[in-house]
C-alpha positions in Angstrom: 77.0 123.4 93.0 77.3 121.6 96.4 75.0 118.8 96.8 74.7 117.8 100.1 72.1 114.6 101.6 71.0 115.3 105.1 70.8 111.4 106.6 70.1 109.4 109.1 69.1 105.7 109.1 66.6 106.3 112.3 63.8 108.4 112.1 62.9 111.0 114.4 66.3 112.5 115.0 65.5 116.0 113.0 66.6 115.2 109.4 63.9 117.2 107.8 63.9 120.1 110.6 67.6 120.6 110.1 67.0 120.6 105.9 64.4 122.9 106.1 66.2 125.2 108.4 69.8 125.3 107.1 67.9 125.5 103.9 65.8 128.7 105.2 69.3 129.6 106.4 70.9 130.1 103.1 68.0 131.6 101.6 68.2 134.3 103.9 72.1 134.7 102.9 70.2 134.9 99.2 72.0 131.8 98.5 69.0 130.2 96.6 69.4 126.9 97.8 67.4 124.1 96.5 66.2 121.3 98.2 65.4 117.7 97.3 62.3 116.0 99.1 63.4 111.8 98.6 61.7 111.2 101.6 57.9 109.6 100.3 56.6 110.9 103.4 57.6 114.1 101.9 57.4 115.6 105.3 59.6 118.5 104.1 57.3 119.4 101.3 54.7 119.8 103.4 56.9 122.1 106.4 57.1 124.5 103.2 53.5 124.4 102.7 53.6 122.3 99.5 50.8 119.7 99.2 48.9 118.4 96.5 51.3 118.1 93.9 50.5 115.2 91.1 53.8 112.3 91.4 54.5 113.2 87.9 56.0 116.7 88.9 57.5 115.3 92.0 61.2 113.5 92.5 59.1 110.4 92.0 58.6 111.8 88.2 62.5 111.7 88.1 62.6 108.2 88.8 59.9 106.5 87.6 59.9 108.2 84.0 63.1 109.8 83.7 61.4 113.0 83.6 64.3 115.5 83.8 64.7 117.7 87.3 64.6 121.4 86.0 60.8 120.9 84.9 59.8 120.0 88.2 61.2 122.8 90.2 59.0 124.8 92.6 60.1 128.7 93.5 59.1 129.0 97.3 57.9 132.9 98.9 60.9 132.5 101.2 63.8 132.4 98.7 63.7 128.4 98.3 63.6 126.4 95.5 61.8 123.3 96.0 61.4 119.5 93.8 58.5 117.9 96.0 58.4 114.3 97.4 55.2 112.1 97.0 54.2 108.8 98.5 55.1 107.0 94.7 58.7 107.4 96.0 57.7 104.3 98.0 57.4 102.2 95.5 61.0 102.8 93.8 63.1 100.0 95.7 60.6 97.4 94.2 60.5 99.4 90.7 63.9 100.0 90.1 66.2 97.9 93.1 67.4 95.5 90.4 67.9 98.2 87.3 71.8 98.1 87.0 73.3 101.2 87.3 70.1 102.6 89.2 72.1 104.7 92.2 74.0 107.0 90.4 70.5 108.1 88.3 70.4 111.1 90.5 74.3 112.5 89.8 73.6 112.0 86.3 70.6 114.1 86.7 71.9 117.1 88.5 74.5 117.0 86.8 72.7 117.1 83.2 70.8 120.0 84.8 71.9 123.1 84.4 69.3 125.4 85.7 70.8 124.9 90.1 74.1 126.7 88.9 76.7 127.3 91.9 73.0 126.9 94.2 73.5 124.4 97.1 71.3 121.6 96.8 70.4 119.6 100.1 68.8 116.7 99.7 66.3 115.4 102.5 66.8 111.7 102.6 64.4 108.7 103.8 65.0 107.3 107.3 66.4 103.8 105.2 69.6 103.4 103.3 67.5 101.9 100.2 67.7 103.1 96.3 66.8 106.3 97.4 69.3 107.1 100.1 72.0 105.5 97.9 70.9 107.8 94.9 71.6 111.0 97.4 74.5 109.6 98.9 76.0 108.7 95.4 75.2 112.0 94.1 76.3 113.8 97.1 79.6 116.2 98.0 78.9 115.6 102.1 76.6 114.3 104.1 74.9 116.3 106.9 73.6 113.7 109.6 71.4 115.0 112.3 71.6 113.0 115.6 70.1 113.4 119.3 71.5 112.2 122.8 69.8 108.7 122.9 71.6 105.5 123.0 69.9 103.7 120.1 70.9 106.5 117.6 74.6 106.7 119.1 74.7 103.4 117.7 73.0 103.8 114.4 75.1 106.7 114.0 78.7 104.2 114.5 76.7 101.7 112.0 76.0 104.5 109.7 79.7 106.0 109.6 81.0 102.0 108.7 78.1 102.1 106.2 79.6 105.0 104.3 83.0 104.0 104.4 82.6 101.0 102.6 80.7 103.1 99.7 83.8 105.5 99.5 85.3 102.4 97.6 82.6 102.2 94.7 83.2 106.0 94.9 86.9 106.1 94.7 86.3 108.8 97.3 86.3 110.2 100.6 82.4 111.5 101.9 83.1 114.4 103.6 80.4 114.5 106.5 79.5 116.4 109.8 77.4 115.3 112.6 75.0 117.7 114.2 73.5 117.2 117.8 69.8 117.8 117.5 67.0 118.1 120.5 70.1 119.2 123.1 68.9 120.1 126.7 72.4 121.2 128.6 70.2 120.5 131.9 70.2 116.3 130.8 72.9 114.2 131.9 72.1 111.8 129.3 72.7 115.0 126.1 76.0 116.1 127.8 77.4 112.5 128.0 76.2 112.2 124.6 78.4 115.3 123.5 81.7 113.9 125.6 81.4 110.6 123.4 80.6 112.2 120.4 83.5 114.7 120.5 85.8 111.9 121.5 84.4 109.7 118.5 84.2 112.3 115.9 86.4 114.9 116.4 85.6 117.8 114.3 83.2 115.8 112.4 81.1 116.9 115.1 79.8 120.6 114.4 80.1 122.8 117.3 76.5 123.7 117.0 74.1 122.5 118.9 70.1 122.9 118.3 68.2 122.9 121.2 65.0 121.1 122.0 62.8 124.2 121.1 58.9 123.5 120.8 58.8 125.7 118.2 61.3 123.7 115.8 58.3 121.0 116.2 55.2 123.7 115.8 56.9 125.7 112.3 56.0 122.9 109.7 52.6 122.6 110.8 51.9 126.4 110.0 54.0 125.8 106.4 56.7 128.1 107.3 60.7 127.9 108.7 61.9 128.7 112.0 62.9 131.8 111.1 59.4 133.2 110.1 57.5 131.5 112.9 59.6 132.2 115.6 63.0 134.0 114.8 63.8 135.2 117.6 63.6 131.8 119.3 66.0 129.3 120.6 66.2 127.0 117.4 66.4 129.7 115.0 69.0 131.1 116.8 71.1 127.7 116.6 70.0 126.9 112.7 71.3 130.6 112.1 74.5 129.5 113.7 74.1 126.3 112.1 74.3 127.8 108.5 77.0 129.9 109.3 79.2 127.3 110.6 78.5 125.0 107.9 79.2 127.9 105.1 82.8 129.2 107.2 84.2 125.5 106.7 83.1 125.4 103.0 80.8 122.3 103.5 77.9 124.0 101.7 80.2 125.8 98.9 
């Protein structure tokens, strides 16, 4: 079982787009991947339709009364599994931020669970490195972390990377990551300057991927469905395919 957080500190840089998708991605491989929703927005709950749901048999269940994971798990049409966010999740820093021992709750739970089996689990993280982001972090193999062309998020990305470096020491371990360009237009000065210092930077951190600033990555949640059943034959589903496959050829989701 691969357990991989999909992160970024800033918001709007297409952390859940790229969860939902890679995840989407797998299933179609029939790899029964399961995804995470620690966001309390729950935004990727609700790209896969899934609204509603009381916070008892959502993550914020998990946390707030131990409830354990496999009870809460939701089989999707599309081949995902599925353990909901919910608005409570909120409310865990202030609950919990002082509980020792409180960021490894999550690896103990998955790995207490045996119901994921060799299933890769992504989990969709909240735009804040709080209890929550630590928990997926801490109970993570990699870290996926979406990014787009702009200057503030070049910069939160450098401030992330430091960020995780100084938790491989609790860890006793290196965080294997990739960075992934989101929102690319090849016709922008600004996204291929982006790319030059990002490949200098990173290296082969950086996937070669690129997704594309497709309308239609932005349209698919609001209809409850993946790129790949909205629009496959579209621009972004084309990269996410591509996407997957990278990821899965340098054994970052295995």
């Amino acid at each position: 079982m691969a357990v991989i957080a999909v992160f970024n500190q800033k918001g709007g840089v297409g952390k859940t787009t790229t969860t939902l998708n890679v995840a989407a991605g797998l299933a179609m491989l029939d790899r029964q991947p399961v995804i995470l929703d620690l966001d309390p927005q729950a935004h990727v709950s609700l790209a896969l339709g899934v609204r509603g749901v009381p916070s008892a048999a959502c993550m914020s269940g998990f946390f707030r009364s131990g409830l354990p994971l496999e009870g809460m798990v939701r089989r999707l049409g599309n081949g995902i599994r599925l353990i909901p966010g919910h608005a409570d999740l909120s409310k865990i820093d202030a609950l919990l931020g002082s509980t020792p021992g409180v960021a490894s709750r999550l690896r103990k739970g998955l790995r207490d669970t045996g119901v994921f089996g060799p299933s890769p689990v992504l989990i969709d993280c909240a735009p804040a490195l709080g209890v929550l982001s630590l928990n997926a972090l801490f109970a993570a193999d990699r870290v996926l972390i979406p990014v787009t062309s702009d200057f503030l998020t070049i910069q939160g990305l450098n401030r992330l990377d430091i960020a995780l470096q100084v938790l491989e020491q609790p860890l006793q371990r290196r965080i294997e990551r990739r960075v992934v360009l989101t929102r690319y237009d090849e016709s922008r000065p600004q996204c291929r300057e982006a790319l030059a210092n990002l490949k200098q930077r990173y290296g082969e951190v950086l996937c070669d991927t690129r997704i594309p600033d497709d309308p239609a990555l932005a349209e698919s949640p609001a209809h409850g469905l993946d790129i790949f059943v909205y629009a496959g034959d579209s621009p972004g589903a084309h990269a996410y395919r591509q996407l997957t496959m990278e990821l899965l050829d340098k054994g970052f989701l295995a």
